[in-house]
N, C-alpha and C positions, 0 to 999 in steps of 0.2 A: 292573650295573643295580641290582642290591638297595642297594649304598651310596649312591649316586646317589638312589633314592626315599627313604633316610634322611635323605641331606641334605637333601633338598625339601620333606620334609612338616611339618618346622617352619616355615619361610619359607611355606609356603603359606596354613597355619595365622593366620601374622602378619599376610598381609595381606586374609585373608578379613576378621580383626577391625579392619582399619584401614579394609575397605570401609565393614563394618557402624559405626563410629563417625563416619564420613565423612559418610553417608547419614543418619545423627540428628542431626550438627551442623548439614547443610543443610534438615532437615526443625524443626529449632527456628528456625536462618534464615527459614525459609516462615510458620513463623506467627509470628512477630517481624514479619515484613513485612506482612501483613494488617493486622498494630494501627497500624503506620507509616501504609498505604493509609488506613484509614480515620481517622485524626487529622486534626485542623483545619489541619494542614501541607500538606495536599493532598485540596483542595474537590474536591466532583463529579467526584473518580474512578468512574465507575462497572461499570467491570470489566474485569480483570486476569488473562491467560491465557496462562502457560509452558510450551512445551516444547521438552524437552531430547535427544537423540537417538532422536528418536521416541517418546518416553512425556509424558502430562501431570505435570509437575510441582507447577503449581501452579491451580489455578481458584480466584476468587473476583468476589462479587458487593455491590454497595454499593445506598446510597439508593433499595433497593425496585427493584433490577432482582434479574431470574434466570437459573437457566443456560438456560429457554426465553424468554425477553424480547429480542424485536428491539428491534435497536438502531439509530439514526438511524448509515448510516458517511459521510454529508456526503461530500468530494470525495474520501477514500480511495478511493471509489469507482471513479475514474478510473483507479486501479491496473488495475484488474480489465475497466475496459475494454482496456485496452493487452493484457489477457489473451486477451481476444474478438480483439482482432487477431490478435495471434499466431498464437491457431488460425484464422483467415479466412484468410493468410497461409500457415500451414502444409499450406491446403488450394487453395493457387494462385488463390484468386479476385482477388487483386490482390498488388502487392509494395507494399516502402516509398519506392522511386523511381519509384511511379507517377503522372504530375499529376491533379489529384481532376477535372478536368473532364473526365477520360476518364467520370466517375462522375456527378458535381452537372452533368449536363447543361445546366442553367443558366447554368451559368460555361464552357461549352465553350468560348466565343470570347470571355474576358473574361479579363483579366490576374487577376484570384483564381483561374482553372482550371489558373495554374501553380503552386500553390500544389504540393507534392507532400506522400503521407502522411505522411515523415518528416517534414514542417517540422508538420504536424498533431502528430505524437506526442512532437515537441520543445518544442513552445507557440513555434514560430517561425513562423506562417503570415502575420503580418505583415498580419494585422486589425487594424482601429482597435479593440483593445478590449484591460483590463489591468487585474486585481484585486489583486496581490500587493504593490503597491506603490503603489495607488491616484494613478497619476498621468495616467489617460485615464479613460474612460468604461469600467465594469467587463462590461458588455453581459448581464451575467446575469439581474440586478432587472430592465434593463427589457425582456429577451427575456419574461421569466415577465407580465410585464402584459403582455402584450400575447394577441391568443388565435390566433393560429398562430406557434411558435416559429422553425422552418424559414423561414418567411417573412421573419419579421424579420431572422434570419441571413443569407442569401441577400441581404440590403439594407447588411452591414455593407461598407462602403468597406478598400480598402489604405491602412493609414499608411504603410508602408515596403515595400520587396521582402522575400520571403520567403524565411524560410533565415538572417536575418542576427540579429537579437536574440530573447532569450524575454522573453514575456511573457506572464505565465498569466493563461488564462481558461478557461472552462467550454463558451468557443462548439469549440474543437480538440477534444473528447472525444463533442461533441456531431453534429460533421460523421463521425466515424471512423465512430461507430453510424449513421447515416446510408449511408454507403457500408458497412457490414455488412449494412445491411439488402438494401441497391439491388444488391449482388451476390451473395449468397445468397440474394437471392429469398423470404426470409424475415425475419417482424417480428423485432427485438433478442432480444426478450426469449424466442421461441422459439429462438433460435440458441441463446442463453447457456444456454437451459435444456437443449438437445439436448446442449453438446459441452461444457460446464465443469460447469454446478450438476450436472445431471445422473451425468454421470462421479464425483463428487466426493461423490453423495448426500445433495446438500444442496436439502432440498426446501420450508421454511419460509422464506420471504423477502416483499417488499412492493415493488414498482416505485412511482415517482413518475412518471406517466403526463405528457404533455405535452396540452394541448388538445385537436389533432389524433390523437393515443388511442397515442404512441410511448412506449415505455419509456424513459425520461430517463438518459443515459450518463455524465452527467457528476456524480451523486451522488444524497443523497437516498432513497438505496435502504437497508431496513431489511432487516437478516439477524442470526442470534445468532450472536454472537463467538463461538462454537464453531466455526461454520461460517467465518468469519473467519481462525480457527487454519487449516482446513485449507486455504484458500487460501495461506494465508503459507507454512505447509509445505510447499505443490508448489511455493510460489516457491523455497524452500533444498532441494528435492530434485529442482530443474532442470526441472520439469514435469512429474515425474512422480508418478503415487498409488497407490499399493498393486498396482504392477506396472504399471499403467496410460499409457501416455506422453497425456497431455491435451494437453499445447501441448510444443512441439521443446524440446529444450535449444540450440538454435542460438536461437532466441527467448528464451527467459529470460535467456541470456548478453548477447545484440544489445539487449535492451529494457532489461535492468539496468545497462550499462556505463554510466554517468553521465556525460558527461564536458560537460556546461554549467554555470558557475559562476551560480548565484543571488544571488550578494553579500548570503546573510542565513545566518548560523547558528541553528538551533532549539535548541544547547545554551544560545547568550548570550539568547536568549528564556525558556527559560526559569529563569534566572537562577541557575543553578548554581555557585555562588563556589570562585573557584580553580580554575575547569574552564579550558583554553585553545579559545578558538575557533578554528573553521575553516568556512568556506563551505562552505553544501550542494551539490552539486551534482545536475543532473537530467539524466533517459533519456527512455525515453519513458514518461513518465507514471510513474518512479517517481522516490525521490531518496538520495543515499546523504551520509552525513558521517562525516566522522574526528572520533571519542571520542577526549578527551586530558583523563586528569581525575585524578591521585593517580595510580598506576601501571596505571594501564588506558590503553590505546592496542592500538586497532580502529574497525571500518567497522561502522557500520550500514545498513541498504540498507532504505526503508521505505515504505509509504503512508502519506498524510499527508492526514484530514479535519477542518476548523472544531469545533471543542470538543474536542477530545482523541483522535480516532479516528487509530490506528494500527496498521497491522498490520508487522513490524520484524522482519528477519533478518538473525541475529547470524553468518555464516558460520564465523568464528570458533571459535563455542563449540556448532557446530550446533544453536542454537537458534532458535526461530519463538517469537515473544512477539504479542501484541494485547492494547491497550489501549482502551477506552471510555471515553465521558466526557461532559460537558456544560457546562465552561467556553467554551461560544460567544463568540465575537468578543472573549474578551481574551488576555491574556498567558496566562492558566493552563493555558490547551488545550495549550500546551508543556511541564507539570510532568512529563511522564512520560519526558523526557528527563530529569530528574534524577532520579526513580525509578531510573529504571536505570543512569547513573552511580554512585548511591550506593550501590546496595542488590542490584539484579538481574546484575548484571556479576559484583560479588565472591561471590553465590551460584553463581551458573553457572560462577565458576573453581573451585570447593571438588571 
């Protein structure tokens, strides 16, 4: 034994100082990366949150936001509805083979009440309506003018049977909250608040109400990317928080598996030269893509809102990243894929 702790304690020695060099080369990386962020190379980023096997790595804040400043998460949002199912789901009030007109009473005897929640939380319910590629009627704009949302929804016709193609829109995130409500017997935004915000101790947030006074599911909802991280986190720790099981790991695994092709990469959006693209694919309600850019190759599994809202799990490298931002309706709202190809990948491998 004594020779044995001789031989050890030099080699132990060596790599305590190889920790401690490791952890200052990635801590000059982190503020190397901040002057990056904030450079005229990457407009209205406006906040940038790392972490790496449970600790924050990195937080920063730009253009007059803070670390208590909500922030617009636009349709990331819909992630987190798919979260709301899970737990509605986990607690037997419905499955995802079950047709919604057992629920939307409405549609009881009406070929949209075969619609089932799966084809809802796939964007395959096979409604006339399709934002991501603007080649129908997007039904979102004109649900919002109008002054009862549900109603309007409840009048959208079938373009096709349901089940067969995605096409996203904001009305499938919108009917899910809908039947969360009509089976718990309780408003949205009190459920979300009993079995996720709640658990999760995130108590500072903002709903976008609907006319008829519903908490709006499909986005628009203001929360501070801190609380943002900790959702992305229980998404990479399988549902779980701080010992807490919030939504199943049979849920996060079933919601995560992505396996519908979107025929658009977010890496070739945002124009990452020399990156190789690969289509996104989507679950319910979330989306995953294969990184291929210089010698990095991995998945990212992520929500994805209008101006740059992201919240992105790197399984990987067991990290949970979220991004902020305000490039609304152009290309830019994708920079944070090349963020993190260039820059946050090869930190998080050091």
């Amino acid at each position: 034994m004594r020779n044995l702790n001789k031989m050890n304690y030099p080699l132990l020695i060596t790599l305590l100082i190889l920790v401690v060099n490791c952890r200052g080369q990635q801590s000059d990386e982190l503020t190397e990366l901040k002057s990056i962020i904030a450079s005229e190379s990457y407009p209205n980023i406006d906040g940038v949150l790392i972490s790496q096997n449970d600790s924050l790595i990195f937080e920063e804040y730009f253009n007059g936001f803070e670390r208590d400043s909500l922030h617009d998460t636009r349709s990331s949002f819909k992630s987190v509805t798919s979260l709301l199912a899970g737990i509605a789901i986990d607690k037997g009030l419905f499955t995802v083979n079950d047709e919604i007109g057992k629920f939307i009473l409405e549609w009881k005897n009406d070929p949209r009440g075969k619609i089932t929640v799966k084809d809802l939380l796939e964007m395959k319910s096979g409604l006339n309506c399709e934002c991501f590629f603007e080649i129908g009627p997007c039904c979102e704009e004109e649900m919002w003018d109008t002054d009862n949302w549900l109603a309007y929804i409840l009048e959208i016709p079938l373009e096709h049977e349901p089940g067969l193609n995605w096409a996203y829109t904001s009305i499938e995130p919108e009917l899910i909250g809908e039947i969360i409500h009509r089976t718990s017997n309780m408003p949205l935004i009190d459920f979300a608040e009993k079995y996720l915000f709640g658990a999760l101790g995130i108590t500072e947030y903002m709903w976008q109400f609907s006319p008829e006074g519903r908490g709006y599911a499909a986005g628009s909802f203001n929360i501070k990317p801190l609380d943002m991280l900790k959702i992305t986190q229980l998404v990479l720790d399988k549902g779980n928080y701080e010992g807490l099981q919030v939504v199943s790991e049979k849920w996060i695994n079933e919601s995560t598996n992505c396996m519908t092709d979107v025929d658009m990469s977010f890496v070739r959006y945002a124009r990452t030269q020399n990156a190789k693209y690969a289509s996104a694919q989507y679950g319910f309600m979330w989306y995953r893509e294969l990184l291929q850019y210089d010698s990095v190759k991995t998945e990212v599994l992520f929500a994805s809102g209008n101006g740059g809202q992201y919240m992105m799990v790197l399984e990987d490298y067991d990290a949970a990243i979220v991004f902020t931002g305000s490039n609304y309706g152009n290309w830019r709202g994708k920079l944070p894929f090349d963020i993190l190809l260039k820059y946050l990948i090869p930190i998080l491998e050091d």
